[in-house]
BALOBA-1460 file (C-alpha; in Angstrom, 3 decimals):
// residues 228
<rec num="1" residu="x" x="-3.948" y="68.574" z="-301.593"/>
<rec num="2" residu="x" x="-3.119" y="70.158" z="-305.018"/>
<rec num="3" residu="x" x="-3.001" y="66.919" z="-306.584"/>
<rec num="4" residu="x" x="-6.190" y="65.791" z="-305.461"/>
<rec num="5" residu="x" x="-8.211" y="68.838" z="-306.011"/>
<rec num="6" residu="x" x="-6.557" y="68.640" z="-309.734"/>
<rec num="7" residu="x" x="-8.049" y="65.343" z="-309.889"/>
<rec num="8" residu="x" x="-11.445" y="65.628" z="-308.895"/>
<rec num="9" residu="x" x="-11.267" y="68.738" z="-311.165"/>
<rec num="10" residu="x" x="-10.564" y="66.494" z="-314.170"/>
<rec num="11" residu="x" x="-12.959" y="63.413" z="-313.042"/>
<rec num="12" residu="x" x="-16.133" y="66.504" z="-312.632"/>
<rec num="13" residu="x" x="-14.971" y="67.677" z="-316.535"/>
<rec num="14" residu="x" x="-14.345" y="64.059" z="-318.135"/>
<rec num="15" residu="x" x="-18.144" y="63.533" z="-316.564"/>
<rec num="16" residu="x" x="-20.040" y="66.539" z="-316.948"/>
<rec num="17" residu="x" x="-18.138" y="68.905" z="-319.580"/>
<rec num="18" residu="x" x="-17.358" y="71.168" z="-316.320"/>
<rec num="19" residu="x" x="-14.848" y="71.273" z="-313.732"/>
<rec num="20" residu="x" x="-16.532" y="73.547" z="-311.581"/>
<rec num="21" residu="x" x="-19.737" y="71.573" z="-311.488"/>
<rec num="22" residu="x" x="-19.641" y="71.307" z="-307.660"/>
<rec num="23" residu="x" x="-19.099" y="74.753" z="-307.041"/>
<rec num="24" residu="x" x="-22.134" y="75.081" z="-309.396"/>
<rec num="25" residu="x" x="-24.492" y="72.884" z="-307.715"/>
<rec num="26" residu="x" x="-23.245" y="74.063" z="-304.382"/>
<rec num="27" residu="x" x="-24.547" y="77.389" z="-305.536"/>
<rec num="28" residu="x" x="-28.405" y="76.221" z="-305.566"/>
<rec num="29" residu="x" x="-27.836" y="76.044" z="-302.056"/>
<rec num="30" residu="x" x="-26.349" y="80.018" z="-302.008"/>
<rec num="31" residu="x" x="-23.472" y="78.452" z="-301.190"/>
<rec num="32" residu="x" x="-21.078" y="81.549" z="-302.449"/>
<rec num="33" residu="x" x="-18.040" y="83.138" z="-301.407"/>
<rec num="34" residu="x" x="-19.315" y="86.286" z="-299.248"/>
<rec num="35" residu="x" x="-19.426" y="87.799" z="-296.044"/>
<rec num="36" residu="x" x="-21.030" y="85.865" z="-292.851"/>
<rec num="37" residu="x" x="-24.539" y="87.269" z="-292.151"/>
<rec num="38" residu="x" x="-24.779" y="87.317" z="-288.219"/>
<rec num="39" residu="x" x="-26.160" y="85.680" z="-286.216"/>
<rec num="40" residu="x" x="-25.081" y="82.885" z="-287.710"/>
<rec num="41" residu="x" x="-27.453" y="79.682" z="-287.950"/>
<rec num="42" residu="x" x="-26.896" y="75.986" z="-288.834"/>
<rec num="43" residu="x" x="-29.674" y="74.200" z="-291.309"/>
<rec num="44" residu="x" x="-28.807" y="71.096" z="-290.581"/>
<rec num="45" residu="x" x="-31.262" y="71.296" z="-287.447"/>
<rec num="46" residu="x" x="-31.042" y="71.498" z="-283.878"/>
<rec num="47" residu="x" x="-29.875" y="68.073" z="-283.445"/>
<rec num="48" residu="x" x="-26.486" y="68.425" z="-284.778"/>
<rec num="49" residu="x" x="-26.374" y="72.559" z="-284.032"/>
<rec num="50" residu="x" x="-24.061" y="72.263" z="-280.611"/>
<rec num="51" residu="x" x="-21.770" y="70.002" z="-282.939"/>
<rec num="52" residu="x" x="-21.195" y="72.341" z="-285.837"/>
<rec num="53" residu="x" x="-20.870" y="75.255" z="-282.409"/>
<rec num="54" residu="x" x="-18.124" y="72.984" z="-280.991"/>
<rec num="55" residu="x" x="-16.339" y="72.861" z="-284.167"/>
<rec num="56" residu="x" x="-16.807" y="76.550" z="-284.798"/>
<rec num="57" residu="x" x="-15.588" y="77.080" z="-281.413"/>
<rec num="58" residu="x" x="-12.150" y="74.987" z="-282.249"/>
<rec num="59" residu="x" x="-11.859" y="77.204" z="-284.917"/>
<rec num="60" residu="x" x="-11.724" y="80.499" z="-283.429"/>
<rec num="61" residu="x" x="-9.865" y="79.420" z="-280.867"/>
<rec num="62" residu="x" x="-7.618" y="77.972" z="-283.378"/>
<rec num="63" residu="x" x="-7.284" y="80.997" z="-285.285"/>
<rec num="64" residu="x" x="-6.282" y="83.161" z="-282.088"/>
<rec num="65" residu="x" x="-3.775" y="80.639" z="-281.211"/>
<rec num="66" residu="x" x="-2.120" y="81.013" z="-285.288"/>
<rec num="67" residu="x" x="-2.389" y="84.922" z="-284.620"/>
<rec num="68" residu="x" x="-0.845" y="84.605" z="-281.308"/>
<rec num="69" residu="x" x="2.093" y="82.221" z="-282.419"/>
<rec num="70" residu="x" x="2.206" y="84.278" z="-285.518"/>
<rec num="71" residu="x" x="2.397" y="87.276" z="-283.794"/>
<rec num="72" residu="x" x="5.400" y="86.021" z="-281.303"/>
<rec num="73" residu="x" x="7.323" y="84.570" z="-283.934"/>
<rec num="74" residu="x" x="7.102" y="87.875" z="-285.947"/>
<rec num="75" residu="x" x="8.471" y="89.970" z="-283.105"/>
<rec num="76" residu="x" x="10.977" y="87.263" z="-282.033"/>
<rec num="77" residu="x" x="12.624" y="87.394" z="-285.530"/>
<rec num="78" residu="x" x="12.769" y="91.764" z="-285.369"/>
<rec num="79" residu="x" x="14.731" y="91.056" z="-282.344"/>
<rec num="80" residu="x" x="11.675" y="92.503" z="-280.198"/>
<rec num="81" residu="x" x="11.559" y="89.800" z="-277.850"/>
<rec num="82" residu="x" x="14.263" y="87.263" z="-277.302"/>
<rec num="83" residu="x" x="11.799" y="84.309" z="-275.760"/>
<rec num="84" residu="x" x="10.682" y="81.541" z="-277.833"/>
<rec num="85" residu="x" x="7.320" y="80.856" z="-278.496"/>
<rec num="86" residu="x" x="5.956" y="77.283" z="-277.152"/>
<rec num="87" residu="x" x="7.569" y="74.585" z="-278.447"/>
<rec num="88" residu="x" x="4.475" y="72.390" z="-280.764"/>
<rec num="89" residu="x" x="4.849" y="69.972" z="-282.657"/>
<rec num="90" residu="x" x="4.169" y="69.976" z="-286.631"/>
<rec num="91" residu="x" x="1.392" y="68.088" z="-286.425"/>
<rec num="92" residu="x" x="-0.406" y="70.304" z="-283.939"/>
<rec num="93" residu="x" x="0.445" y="73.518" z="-286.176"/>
<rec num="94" residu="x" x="-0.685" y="72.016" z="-289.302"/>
<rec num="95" residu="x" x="-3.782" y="70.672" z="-286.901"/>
<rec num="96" residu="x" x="-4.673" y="74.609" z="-285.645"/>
<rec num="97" residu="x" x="-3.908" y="75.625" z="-289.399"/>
<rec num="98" residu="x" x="-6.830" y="73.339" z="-290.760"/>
<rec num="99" residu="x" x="-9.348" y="73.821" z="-288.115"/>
<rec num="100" residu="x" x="-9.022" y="77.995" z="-288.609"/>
<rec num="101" residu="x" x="-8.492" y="78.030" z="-292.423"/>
<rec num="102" residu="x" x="-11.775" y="75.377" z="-292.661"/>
<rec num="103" residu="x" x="-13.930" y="77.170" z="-290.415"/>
<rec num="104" residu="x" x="-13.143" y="80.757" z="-292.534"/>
<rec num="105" residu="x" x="-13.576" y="78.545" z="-295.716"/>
<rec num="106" residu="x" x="-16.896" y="77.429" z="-294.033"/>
<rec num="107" residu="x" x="-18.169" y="80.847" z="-292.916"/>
<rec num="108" residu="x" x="-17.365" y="82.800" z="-295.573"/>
<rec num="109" residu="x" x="-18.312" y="80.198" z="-298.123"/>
<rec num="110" residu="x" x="-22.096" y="78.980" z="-296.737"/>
<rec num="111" residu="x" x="-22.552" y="83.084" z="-295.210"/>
<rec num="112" residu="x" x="-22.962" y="82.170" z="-291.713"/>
<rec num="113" residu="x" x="-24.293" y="78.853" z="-292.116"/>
<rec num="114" residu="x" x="-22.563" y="75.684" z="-289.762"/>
<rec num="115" residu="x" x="-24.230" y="73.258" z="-291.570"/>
<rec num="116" residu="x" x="-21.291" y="70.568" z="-292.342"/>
<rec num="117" residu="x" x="-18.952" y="72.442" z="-289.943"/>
<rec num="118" residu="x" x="-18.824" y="69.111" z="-287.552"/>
<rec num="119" residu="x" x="-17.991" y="66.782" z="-290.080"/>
<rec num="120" residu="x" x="-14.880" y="68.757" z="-291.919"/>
<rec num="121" residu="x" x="-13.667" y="69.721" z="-287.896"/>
<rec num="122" residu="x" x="-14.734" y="67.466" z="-285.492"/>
<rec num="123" residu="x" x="-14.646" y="64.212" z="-287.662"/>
<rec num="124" residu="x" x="-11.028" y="64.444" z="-288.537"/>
<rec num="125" residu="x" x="-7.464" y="63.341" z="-286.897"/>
<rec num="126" residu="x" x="-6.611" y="66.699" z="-286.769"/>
<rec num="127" residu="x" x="-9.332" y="67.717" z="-283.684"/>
<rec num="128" residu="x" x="-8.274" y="64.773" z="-281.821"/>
<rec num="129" residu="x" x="-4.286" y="66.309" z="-282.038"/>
<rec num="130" residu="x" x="-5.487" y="69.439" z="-280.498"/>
<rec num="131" residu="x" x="-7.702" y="68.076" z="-277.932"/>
<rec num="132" residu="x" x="-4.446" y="66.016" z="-277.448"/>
<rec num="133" residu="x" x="-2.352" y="68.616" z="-277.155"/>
<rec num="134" residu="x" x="-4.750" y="70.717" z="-274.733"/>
<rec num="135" residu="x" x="-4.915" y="67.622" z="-272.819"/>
<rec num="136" residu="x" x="-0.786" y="68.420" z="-272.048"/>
<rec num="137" residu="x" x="-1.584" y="72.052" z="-270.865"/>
<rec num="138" residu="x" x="-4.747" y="71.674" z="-268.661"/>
<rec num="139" residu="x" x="-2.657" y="70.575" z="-265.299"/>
<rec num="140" residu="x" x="-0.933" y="73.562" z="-265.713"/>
<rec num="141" residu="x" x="-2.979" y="76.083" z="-266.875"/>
<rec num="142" residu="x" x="-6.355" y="74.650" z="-265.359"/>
<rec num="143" residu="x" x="-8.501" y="77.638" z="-264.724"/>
<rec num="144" residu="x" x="-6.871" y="79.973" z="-267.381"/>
<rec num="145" residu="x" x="-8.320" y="76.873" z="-269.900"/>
<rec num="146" residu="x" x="-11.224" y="77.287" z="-268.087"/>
<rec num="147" residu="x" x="-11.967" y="80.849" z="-268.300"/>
<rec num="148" residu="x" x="-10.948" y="80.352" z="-272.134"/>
<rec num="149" residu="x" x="-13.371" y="77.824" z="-273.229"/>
<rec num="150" residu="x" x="-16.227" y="79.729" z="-271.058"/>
<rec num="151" residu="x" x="-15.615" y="83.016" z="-273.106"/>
<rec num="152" residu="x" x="-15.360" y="81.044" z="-276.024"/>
<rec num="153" residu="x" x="-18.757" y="79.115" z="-275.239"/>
<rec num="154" residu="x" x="-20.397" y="82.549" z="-274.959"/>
<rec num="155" residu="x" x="-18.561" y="84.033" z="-277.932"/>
<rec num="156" residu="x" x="-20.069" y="81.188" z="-279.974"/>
<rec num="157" residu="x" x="-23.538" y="81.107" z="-278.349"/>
<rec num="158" residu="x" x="-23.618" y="85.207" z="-279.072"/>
<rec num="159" residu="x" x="-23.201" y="84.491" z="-282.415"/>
<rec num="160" residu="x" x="-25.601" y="82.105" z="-282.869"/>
<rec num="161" residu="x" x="-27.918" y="84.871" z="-281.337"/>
<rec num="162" residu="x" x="-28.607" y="84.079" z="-277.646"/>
<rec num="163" residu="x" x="-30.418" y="84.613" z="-276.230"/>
<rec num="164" residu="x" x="-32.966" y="86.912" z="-277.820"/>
<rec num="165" residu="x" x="-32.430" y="85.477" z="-281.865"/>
<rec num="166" residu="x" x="-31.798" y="81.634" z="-281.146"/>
<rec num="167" residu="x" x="-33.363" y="79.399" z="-283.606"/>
<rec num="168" residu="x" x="-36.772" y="80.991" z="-282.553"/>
<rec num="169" residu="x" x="-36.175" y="79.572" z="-279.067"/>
<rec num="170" residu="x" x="-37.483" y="81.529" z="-275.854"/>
<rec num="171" residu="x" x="-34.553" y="83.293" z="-273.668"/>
<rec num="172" residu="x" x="-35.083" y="80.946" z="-270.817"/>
<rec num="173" residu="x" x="-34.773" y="77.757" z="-273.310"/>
<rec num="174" residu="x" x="-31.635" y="79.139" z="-275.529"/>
<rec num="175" residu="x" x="-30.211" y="79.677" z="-271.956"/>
<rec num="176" residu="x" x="-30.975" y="75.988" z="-271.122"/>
<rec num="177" residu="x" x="-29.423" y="74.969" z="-274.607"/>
<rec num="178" residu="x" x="-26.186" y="76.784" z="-274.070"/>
<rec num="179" residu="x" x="-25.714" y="75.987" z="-270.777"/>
<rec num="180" residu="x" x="-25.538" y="72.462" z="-271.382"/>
<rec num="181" residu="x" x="-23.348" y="73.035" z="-274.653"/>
<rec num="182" residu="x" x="-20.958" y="75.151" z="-272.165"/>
<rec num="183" residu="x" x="-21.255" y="72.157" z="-269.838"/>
<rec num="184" residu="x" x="-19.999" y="69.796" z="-272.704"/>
<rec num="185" residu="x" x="-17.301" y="71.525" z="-273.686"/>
<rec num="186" residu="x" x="-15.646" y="72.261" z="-270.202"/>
<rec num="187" residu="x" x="-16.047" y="68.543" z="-269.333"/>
<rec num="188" residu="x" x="-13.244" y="67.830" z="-271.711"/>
<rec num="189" residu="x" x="-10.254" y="70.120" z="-269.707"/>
<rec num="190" residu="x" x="-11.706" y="67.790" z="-266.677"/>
<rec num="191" residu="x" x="-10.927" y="64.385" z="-268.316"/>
<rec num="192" residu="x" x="-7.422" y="64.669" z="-267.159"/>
<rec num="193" residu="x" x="-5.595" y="62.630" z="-263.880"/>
<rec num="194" residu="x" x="-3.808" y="65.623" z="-262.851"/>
<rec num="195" residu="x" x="-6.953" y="68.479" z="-263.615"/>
<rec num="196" residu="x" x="-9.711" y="66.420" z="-261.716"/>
<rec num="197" residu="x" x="-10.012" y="63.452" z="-259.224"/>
<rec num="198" residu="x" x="-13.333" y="62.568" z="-260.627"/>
<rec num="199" residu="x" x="-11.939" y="62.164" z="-264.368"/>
<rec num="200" residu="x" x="-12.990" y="58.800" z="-264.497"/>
<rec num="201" residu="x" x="-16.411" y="59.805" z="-264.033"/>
<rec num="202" residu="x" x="-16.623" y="62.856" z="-266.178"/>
<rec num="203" residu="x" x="-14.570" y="60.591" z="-269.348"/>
<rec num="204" residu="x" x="-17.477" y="57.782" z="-268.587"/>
<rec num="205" residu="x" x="-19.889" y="60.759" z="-268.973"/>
<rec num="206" residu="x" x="-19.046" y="61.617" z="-271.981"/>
<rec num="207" residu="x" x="-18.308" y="58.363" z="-273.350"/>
<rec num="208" residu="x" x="-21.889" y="57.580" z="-273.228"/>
<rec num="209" residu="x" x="-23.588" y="60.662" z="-274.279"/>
<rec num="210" residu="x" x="-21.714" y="60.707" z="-276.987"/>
<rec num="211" residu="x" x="-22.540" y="57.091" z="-277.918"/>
<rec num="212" residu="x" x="-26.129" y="57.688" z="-277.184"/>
<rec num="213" residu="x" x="-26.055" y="60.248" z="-279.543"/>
<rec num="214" residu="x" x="-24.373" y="58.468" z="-282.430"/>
<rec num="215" residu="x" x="-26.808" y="55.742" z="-282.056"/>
<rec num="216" residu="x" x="-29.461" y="58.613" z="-282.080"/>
<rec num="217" residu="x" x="-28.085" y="60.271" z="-285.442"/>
<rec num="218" residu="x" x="-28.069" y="56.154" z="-287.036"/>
<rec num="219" residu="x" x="-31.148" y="55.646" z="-286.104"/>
<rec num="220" residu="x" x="-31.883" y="59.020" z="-288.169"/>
<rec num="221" residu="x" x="-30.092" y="58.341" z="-291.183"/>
<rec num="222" residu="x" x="-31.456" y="54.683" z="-291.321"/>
<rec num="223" residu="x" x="-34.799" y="56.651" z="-291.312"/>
<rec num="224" residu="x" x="-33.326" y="58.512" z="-294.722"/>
<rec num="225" residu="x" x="-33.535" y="62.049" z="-292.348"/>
<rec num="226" residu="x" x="-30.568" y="64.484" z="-293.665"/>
<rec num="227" residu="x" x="-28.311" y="65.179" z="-290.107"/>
<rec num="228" residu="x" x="-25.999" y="67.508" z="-291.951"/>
C-alpha cells in the first residue's frame, strides 16, 4: 500500500509539479482532515444515502469488534483472563481493520460527509469476507445478531439526524426511510439455511432489489448524473 501511494505520489509530481495535488483539489470540496460535524449527511443524494449508511454501519460495527478483540487479547496477554478470543481468520481481521480505519479516514476526512463511503466499503472483497464470516455466526447467535444490527440501524439513522434533522424530510417520512433501511440490513442475518426456513425467499428478495437498483444507478450515470 506504501508502494503504491509512493507511486501515484511521483506520477501527480512528474505531471503537475506537486505530489499533493489530490489532496489539493480534494480541498475545493472542504475535504480536510477535521472533526465530523453531526448529524452527519451524504451529498451524493438520497439515492445512494442508505448505501453510504450501510457501509458506515459496517464500520462501526467493525471498529467495536477491533476494540473488543483488542481489548481481549490485551487482558489475555496480562494474564487477566486465560480464554482465547474467537478464533478469525487473517483475512477477516485485516477485512474489520479496513472497513473501521476507512470509515474514520472517511469521517474525519470529508467532516461528516458519506459521500463515497459505499464505494471504498461496500464495493470491495473485504465486505463480502465479513458478511461471510457473519454468515458462520448467525445460526448461533441469531437474535443477539439481531438485536446488534437493530441498535446499529438506529445508531446510524440517529446520526444522520432522524427523525427531526433528516435531509429536510418530515418525521413520519425519515421514519418510513429508516425503516426500510433497517429492513434491508436485517434481511441479510436471514439469508442463512439454518437462521430462516424462508431464506430462499428473503436471498431472491434481495437479489432483485439490488439488481433493480444497479440498473437504476446505470441508467443514471448513462444520463451523465453524479451517484457518488
Amino acid at each position: 500500500m506504501a508502494a503504491a501511494m509512493a507511486l501515484v505520489m511521483l506520477v501527480l509530481h512528474t505531471q503537475t509539479g506537486d505530489a499533493l495535488a489530490f489532496y489539493h483539489v480534494q480541498a475545493q470540496w472542504e475535504h480536510i482532515m477535521r472533526l465530523p460535524v453531526f448529524p452527519l449527511h451524504s451529498t451524493a443524494g438520497i439515492d445512494v444515502l442508505w448505501l453510504d449508511a450501510v457501509a458506515l454501519l459496517i464500520a462501526w460495527l467493525s471498529t467495536v469488534a477491533c476494540l473488543l478483540l483488542g481489548s481481549w487479547w490485551l487482558v489475555r496477554l496480562l494474564g487477566i483472563v486465560r480464554t482465547a478470543p474467537p478464533a478469525l481468520s487473517k483475512a477477516v481481521l485485516f477485512s474489520l481493520g479496513y472497513a473501521a480505519g476507512t470509515g474514520a479516514y472517511l469521517l474525519l476526512y470529508q467532516g461528516g460527509d458519506l459521500a463515497n463511503s459505499n464505494r471504498y466499503i461496500l464495493a470491495t472483497p473485504f465486505a463480502g469476507v465479513l458478511l461471510w464470516q457473519l454468515w458462520q455466526l448467525v445460526p448461533r447467535a441469531r437474535w443477539r445478531a439481531v438485536f446488534v444490527g437493530a441498535v446499529g440501524s438506529l445508531a446510524v439513522a440517529l446520526a444522520l439526524g432522524f427523525p427531526f434533522r433528516f435531509e429536510n424530510f418530515l418525521p413520519y417520512e425519515a421514519t418510513w426511510y429508516f425503516g426500510l433501511y433497517a429492513a434491508y440490513v436485517l434481511a441479510f442475518l436471514f439469508v442463512v439455511k439454518e437462521t430462516s426456513p424462508w431464506y430462499r425467499e428473503i436471498a431472491t428478495g434481495l437479489y432483485i432489489l439490488n439488481l433493480v437498483m444497479l440498473a437504476h444507478l446505470l441508467d443514471l450515470f448513462l444520463e451523465f448524473s453524479w451517484i457518488g
